[in-house]
RODO-2510 file (C-alpha; in nm, 4 decimals, decimal comma):
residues 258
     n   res          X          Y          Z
     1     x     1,2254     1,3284    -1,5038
     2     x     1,0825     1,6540    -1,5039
     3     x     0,9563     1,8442    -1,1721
     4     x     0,8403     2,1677    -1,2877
     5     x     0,6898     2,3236    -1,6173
     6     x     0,9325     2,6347    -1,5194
     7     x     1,2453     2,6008    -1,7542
     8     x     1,3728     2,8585    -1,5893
     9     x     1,7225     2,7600    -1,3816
    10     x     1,6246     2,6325    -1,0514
    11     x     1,8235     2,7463    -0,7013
    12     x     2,1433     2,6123    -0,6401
    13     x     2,0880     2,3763    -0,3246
    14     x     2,4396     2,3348    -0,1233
    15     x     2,3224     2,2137     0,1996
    16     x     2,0272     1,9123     0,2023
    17     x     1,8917     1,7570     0,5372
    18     x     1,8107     1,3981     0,5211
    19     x     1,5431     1,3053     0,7935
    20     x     1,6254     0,9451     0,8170
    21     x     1,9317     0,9420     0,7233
    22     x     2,0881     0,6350     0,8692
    23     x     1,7900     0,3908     0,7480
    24     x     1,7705     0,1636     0,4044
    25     x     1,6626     0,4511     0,1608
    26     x     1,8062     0,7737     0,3875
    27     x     2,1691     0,6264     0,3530
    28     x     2,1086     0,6281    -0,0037
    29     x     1,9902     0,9348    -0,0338
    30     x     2,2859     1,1450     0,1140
    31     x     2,5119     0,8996    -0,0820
    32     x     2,3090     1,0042    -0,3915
    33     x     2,3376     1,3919    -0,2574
    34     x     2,6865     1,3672    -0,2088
    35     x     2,7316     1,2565    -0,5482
    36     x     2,4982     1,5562    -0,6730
    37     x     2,7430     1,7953    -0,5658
    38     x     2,5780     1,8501    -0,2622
    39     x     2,6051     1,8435     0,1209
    40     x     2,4272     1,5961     0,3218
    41     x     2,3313     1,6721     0,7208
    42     x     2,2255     1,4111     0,8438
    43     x     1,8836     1,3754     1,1327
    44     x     1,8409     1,0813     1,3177
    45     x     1,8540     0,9938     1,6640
    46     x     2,2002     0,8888     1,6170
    47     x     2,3426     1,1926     1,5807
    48     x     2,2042     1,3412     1,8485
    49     x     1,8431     1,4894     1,6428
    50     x     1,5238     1,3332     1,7666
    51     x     1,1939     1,4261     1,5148
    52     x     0,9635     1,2796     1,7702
    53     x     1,1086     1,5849     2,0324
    54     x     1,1912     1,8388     1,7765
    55     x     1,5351     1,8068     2,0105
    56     x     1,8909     1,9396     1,8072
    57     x     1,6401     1,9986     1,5066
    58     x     1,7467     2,3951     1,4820
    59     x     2,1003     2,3769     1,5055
    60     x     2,0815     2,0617     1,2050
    61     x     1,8635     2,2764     1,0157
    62     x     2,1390     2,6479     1,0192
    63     x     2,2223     2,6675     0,7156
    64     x     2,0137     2,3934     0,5177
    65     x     1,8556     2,4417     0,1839
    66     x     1,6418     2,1580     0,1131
    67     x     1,5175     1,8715     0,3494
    68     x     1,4439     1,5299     0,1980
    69     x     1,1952     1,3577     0,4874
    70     x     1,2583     0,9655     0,4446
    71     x     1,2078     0,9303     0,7820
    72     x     0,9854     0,6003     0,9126
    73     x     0,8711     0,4285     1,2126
    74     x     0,8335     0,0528     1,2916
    75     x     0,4488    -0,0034     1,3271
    76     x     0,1482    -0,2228     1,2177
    77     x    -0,0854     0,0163     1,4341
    78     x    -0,2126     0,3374     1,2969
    79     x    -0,2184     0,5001     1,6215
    80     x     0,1164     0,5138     1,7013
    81     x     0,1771     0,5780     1,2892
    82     x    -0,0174     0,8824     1,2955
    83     x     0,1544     1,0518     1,5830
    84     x     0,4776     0,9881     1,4749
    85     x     0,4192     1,1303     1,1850
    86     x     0,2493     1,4400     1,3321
    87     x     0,5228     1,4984     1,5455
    88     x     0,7855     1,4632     1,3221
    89     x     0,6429     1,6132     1,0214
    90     x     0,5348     1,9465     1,2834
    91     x     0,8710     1,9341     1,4653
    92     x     1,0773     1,9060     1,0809
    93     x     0,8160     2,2110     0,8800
    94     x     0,8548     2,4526     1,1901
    95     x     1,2076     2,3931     1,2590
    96     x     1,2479     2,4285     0,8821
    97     x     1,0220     2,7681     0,8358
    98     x     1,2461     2,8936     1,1276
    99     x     1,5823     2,7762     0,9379
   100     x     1,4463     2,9809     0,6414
   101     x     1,4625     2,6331     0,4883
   102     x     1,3297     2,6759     0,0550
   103     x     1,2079     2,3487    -0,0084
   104     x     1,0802     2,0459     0,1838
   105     x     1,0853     1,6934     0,0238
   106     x     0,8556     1,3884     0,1834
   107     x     0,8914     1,0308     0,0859
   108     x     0,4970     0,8421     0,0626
   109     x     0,3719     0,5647    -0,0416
   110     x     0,1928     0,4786    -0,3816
   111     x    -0,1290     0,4175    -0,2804
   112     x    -0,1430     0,5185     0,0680
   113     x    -0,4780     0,7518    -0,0093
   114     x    -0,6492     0,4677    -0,1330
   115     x    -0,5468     0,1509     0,1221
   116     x    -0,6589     0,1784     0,4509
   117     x    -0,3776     0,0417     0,5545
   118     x    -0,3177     0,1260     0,9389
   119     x     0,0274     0,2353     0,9004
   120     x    -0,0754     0,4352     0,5569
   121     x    -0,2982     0,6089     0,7710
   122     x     0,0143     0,7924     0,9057
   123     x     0,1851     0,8640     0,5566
   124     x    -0,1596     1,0510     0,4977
   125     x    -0,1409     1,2661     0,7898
   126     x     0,1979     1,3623     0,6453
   127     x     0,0998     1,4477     0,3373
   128     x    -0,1931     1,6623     0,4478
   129     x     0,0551     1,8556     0,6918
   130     x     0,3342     1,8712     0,4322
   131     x     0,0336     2,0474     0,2060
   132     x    -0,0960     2,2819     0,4206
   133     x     0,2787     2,3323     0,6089
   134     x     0,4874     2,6980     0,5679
   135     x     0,7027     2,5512     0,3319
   136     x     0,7598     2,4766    -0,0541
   137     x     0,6939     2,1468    -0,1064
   138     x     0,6831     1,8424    -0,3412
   139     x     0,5793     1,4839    -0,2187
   140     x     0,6848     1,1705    -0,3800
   141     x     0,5097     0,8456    -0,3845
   142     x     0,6855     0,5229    -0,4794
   143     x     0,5667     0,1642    -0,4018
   144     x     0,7365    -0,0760    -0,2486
   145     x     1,1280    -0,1650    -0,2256
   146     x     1,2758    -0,4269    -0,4079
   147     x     1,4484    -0,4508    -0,0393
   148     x     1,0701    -0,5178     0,1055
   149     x     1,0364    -0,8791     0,0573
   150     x     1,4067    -0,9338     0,2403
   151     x     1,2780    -0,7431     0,5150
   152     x     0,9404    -0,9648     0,5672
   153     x     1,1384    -1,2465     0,5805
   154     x     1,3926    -1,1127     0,7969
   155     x     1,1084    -1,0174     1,0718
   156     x     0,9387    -1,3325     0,9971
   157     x     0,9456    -1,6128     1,3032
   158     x     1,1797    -1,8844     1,2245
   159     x     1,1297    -2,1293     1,0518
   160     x     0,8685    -1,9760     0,8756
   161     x     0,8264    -1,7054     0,6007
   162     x     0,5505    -1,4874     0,5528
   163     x     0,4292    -1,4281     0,2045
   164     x     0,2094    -1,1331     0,1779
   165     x    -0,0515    -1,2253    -0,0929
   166     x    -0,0340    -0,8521    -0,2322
   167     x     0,0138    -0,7112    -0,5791
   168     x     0,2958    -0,4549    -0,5591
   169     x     0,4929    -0,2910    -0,8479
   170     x     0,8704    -0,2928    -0,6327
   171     x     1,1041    -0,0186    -0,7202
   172     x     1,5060    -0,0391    -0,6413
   173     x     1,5501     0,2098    -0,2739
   174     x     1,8490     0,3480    -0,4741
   175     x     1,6445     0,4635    -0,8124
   176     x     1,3943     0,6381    -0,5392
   177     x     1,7329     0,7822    -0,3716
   178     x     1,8054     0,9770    -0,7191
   179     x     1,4454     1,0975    -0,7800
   180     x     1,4640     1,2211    -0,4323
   181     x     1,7445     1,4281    -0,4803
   182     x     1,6562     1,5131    -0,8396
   183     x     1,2972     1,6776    -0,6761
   184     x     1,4706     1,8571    -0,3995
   185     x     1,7326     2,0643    -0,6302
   186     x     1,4799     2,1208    -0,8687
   187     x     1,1671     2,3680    -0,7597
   188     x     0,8976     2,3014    -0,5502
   189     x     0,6396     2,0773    -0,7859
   190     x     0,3498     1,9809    -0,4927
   191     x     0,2412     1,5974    -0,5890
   192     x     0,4798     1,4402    -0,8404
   193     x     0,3525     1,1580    -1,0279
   194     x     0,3743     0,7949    -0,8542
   195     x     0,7013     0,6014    -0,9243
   196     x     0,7311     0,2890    -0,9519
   197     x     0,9223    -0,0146    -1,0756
   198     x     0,9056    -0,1884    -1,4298
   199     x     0,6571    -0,3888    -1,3433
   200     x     0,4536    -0,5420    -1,1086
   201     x     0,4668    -0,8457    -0,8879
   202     x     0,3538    -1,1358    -0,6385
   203     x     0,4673    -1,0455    -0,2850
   204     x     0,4814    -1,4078    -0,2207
   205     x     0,6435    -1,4841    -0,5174
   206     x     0,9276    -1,2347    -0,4208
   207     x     0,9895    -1,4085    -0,1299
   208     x     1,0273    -1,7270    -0,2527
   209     x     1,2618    -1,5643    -0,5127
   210     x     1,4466    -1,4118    -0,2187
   211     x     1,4837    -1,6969    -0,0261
   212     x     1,5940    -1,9741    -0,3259
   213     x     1,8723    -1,6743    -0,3901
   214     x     1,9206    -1,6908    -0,0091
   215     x     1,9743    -2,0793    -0,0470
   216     x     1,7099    -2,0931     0,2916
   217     x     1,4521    -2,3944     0,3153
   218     x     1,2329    -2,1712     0,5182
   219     x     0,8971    -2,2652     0,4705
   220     x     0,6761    -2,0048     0,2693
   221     x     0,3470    -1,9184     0,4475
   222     x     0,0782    -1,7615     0,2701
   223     x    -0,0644    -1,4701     0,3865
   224     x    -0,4186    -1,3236     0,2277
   225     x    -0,4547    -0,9493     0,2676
   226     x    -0,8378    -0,9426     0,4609
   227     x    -1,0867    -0,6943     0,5143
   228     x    -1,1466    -0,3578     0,3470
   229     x    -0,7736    -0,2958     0,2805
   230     x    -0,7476    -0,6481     0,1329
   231     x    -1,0406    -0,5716    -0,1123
   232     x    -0,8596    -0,2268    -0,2068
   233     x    -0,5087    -0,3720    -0,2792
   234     x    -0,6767    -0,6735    -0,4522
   235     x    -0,8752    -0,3755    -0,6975
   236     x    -0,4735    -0,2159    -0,7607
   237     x    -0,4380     0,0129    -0,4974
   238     x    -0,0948    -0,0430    -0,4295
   239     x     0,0024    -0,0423    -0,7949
   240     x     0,1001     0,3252    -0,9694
   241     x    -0,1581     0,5010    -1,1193
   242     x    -0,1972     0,6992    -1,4712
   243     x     0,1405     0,9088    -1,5752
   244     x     0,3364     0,7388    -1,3205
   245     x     0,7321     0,7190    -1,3775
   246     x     0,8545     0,4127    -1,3792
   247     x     1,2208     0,2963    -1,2906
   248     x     1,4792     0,0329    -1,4879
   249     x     1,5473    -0,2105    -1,2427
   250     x     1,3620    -0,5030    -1,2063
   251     x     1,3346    -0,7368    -0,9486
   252     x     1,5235    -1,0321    -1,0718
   253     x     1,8007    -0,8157    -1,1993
   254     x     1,8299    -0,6224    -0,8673
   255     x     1,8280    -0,9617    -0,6918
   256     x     2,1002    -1,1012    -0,9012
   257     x     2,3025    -0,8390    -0,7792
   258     x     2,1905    -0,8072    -0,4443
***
């Protein structure tokens, strides 16, 4: 897809940071940058880079052209969302500005201005500090993972499953991997359109999917979204808005090869 209306050539980018780099999407990514012709530097905690600290940040950013952020923390409270965002979102634009970094790439969520959501209350402190940062920028939203409904079920309490009674329009983590790349060699294009998958879905119905594929006889509990980000996602606001790109994969095609 296109990120800019300039058809003039855009920079050469050598050298691209990925800020979660060892999670589900972030492996992808410097896969899909390796592949690009690129070379990936990994930040995680790992490898010895901590976002929350800001600590080994410089000397993983000498050198670096573009940063792709796909970096995420494990929380259902907005609190502790919000300030890992902050910090890691301050500690990667300063580090960056001082690395004389040309473009900075962030990962969102589709509809995370629109769901109160505690955790999306984080992804919009990002994006405000990604817009207002020192840095060329483009964020990209995309909605949910194909990989999501696995991972509910995964961190569900045995013998049950949760299913999330949520409309959701799931997107393979490796087509997100390519647009991610595709965005940071190209210029800096602010707010790309949403992305999203073919088409949309049942959360609950995923995971039953995911489970008869699984051959499990976990038991399916239904879960109702509630208050006011229940009434928002039940009015679309986790499904892709106007314009929005929309990948190939669909969900029973990337489960049959899952």
């Amino acid at each position: 897809m296109s990120h800019s209306g300039d058809l003039s050539r855009p920079p050469v980018m050598n050298k691209i940071a990925v800020a979660g780099g060892t999670g589900l999407v972030g492996r992808m990514v410097v896969d899909e940058v390796r592949r690009a012709g690129g070379t990936p530097v990994v930040i995680a905690r790992s490898v010895g880079v901590d976002l929350v600290t800001g600590d080994g940040l410089a000397a993983a950013l000498d050198g670096v052209d573009a940063v792709i952020d796909v970096s995420n923390v494990e929380t259902m409270g907005a609190k502790r969302s919000i300030a890992f965002f902050e910090a890691a979102t301050g500690h990667l634009l300063t580090a960056g500005a001082a690395a004389g970094v040309r473009h900075h790439v962030a990962l969102s969520i589709v509809g995370c201005d629109r769901v109160d959501l505690p955790y999306y209350l984080g992804k919009r402190r990002q994006e405000e500090l990604v817009a207002a940062g020192p840095l060329p920028w483009t964020v990209l939203r995309a909605t949910q993972f194909h990989e999501f409904a696995g991972q509910v079920i995964d961190r569900s309490p045995r013998p049950l499953a949760l299913g999330l009674r949520m409309r959701t329009q799931p997107i393979a983590a490796r087509e997100v991997a390519v647009e991610l790349v595709a965005a940071a060699v190209d210029r800096p294009a602010g707010l790309l359109p949403d992305l999203a998958g073919p088409r949309p879905e049942a959360m609950d119905a995923m995971v039953r999917r995911v489970l008869r594929a699984r051959g499990s006889r976990r038991l399916v509990v239904p879960v109702p979204m509630v208050g006011r980000a229940g009434r928002q996602t039940k009015a679309g606001g986790l499904l892709p808005g106007a314009g929005a790109t929309l990948g190939r994969e669909t969900f029973d095609a990337w489960l049959a090869r899952a």
